[in-house]
N, C-alpha and C positions, 0 to 999 in steps of 0.2 A: 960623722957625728962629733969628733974629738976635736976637728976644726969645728964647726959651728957652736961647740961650747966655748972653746976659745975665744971665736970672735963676738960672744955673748958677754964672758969676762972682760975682755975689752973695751967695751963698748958701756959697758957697768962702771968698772972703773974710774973712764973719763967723763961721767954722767951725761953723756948723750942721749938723752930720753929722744929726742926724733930719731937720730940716728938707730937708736935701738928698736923704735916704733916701726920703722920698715924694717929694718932686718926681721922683724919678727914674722912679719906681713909675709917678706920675702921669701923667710924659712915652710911656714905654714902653706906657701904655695905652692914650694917645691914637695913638700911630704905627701899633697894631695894631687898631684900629679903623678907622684911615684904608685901611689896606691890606683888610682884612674888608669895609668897603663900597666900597670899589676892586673886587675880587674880584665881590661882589654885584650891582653895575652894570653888570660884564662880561659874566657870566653872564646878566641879565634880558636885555642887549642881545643876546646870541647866540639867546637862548630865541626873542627878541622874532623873530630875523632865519629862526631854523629854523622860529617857527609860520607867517611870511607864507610860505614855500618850501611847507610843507606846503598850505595852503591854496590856492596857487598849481595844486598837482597835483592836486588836488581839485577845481578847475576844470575842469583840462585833463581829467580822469576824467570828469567827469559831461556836459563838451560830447561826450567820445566815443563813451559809452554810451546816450548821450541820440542822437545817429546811428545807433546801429546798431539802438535801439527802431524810430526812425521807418521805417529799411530790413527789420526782421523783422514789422513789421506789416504794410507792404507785402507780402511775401513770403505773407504767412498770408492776408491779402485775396486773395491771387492762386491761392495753394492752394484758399482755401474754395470760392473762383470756381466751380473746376476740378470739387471735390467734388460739389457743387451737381448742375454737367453732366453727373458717370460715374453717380452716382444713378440721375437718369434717365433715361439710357440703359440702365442694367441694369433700371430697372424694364417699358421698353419688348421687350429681349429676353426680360423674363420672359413679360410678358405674347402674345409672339410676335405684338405689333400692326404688322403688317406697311406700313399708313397711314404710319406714322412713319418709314420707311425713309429720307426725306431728312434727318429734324433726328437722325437716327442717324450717319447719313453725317458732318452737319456738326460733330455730336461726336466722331468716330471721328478726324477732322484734329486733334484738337487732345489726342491721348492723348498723342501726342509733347512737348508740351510741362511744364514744371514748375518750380515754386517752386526759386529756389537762393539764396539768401544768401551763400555763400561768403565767411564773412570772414576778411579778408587778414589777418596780423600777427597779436602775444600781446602784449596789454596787460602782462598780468601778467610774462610774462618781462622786457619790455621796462623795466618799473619795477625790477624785480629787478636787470639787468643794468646800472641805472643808477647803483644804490644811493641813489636814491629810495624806495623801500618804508622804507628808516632814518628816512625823516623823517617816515612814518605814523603816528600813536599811536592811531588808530581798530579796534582789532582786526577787526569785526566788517565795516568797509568793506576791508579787504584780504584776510579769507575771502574774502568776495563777488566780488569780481574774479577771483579763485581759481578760486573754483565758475562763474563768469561765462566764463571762456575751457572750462571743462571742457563747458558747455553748447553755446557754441559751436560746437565738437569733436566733440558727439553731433549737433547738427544740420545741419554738413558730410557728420556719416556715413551720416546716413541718406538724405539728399539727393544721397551717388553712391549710392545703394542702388538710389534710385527711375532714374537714369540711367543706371542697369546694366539696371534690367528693361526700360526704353524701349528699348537696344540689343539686348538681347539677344531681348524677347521681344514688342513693340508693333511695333516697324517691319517686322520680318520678315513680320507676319502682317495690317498694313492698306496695307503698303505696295504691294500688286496688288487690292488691294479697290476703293480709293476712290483718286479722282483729287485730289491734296493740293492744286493749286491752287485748285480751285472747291468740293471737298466730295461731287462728285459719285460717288456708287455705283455701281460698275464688275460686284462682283459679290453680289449682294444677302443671296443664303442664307448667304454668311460670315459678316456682324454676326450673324447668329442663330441661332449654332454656339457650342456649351457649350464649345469652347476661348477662342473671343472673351470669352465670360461671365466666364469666369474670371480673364482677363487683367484685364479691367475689376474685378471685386473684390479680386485682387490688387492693383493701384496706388490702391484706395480704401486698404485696408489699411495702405499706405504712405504716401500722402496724410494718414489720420488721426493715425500715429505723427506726422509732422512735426509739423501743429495742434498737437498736445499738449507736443510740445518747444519749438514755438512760445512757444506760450502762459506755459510756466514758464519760461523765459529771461528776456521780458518781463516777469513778475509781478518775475523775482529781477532786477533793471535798478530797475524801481521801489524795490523796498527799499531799492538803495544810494541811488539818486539822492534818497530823501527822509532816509537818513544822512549823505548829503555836506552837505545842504542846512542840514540842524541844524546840523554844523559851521562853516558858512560864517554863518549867521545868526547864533550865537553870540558871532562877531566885529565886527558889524556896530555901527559905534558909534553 
């Protein structure tokens, strides 16, 4: 600035009025340049400060969903298990193989129990209500979270479904049959009574809906976590 006043005094001096006309031009253009990449610097460095935030919660997303895969697959191994076991035993009451009355018995203990995942909290709200999701630019990974807690929500629902029929309609009706501690058959001709049959096709019924909800939750957990992953790779210097 102590040179461009000088060469103002200068320029005064020898009354060069053109000459002074562009210096001034010239000064005025370099000031608004300086401020234009003043401005420009700010802004990359805020850009620069919003995309490590962002990819910070694209972290924090993909270690969460990346838990709740490893706990729905569990869930569904434990489901299938189960599956496996009411088979057959319904193919046992069809067959009215009366032999098999004890590995009847020992399935008949275990109609009571069932797959739950129960997951706790809403990702999505909870980015929502942070105003986190502002610093998203991936549209296609914040549907997905979307669709991701809506998934969850259908496989809570159907999982008291299956809890209700346990109550309401498994215990009432093995619960003087079989002795729950050892497995042993108290009174034989009930496991192979067309209302038992039924109960056991009903929780297969429910059983399979889960699997299937299983399974799509999991596939859509994969899609985001290999969208998170491009993002994050993207960065990687």
């Amino acid at each position: 600035m102590k040179l461009f006043r000088k060469v103002r005094q200068v320029l005064i001096k020898k009354g060069n009025l053109k000459k002074y006309l562009l210096y001034a031009i010239g000064e005025i253009l370099l000031v608004m340049i300086g401020i234009l990449l003043a401005f420009q610097v700010n802004t990359w460095n805020d850009n620069r400060i919003k995309r490590s935030d962002e990819l910070t919660i694209y972290k924090n997303l993909r270690d969460q969903i990346t838990k709740d895969k490893t706990q729905i697959q569990s869930q569904k191994d434990y489901n299938n298990g189960h599956i496996v076991q009411f088979k057959y035993a319904n193919e046992i009451i069809e067959l009215n193989d009366k032999t098999k009355i004890d590995t009847l018995g020992k399935i008949a203990i275990n109609l009571p129990t069932y797959s739950d995942f129960d997951r706790k909290g809403n990702i999505y709200e909870t980015i929502m209500n942070s105003g986190e999701i502002k610093l998203l630019r991936h549209p296609r990974i914040i549907e997905g979270i979307r669709e991701l807690e809506e998934r969850y929500l259908l496989i809570n629902r159907v999982e008291n479904i299956h809890y209700d029929a346990i109550i309401t309609y498994v215990i009432p009706n093995i619960n003087h049959v079989v002795k729950f501690s050892t497995g042993e058959v108290q009174k034989p001709d009930n496991l192979y009574t067309l209302e038992f049959q039924n109960i056991i096709l009903s929780l297969l019924r429910i059983m399979a809906e889960k699997d299937k909800n299983y399974n799509s939750t999991i596939d859509e957990i994969e899609i985001i976590i290999k969208l998170i992953d491009t993002e994050l790779d993207a960065n990687v210097d």
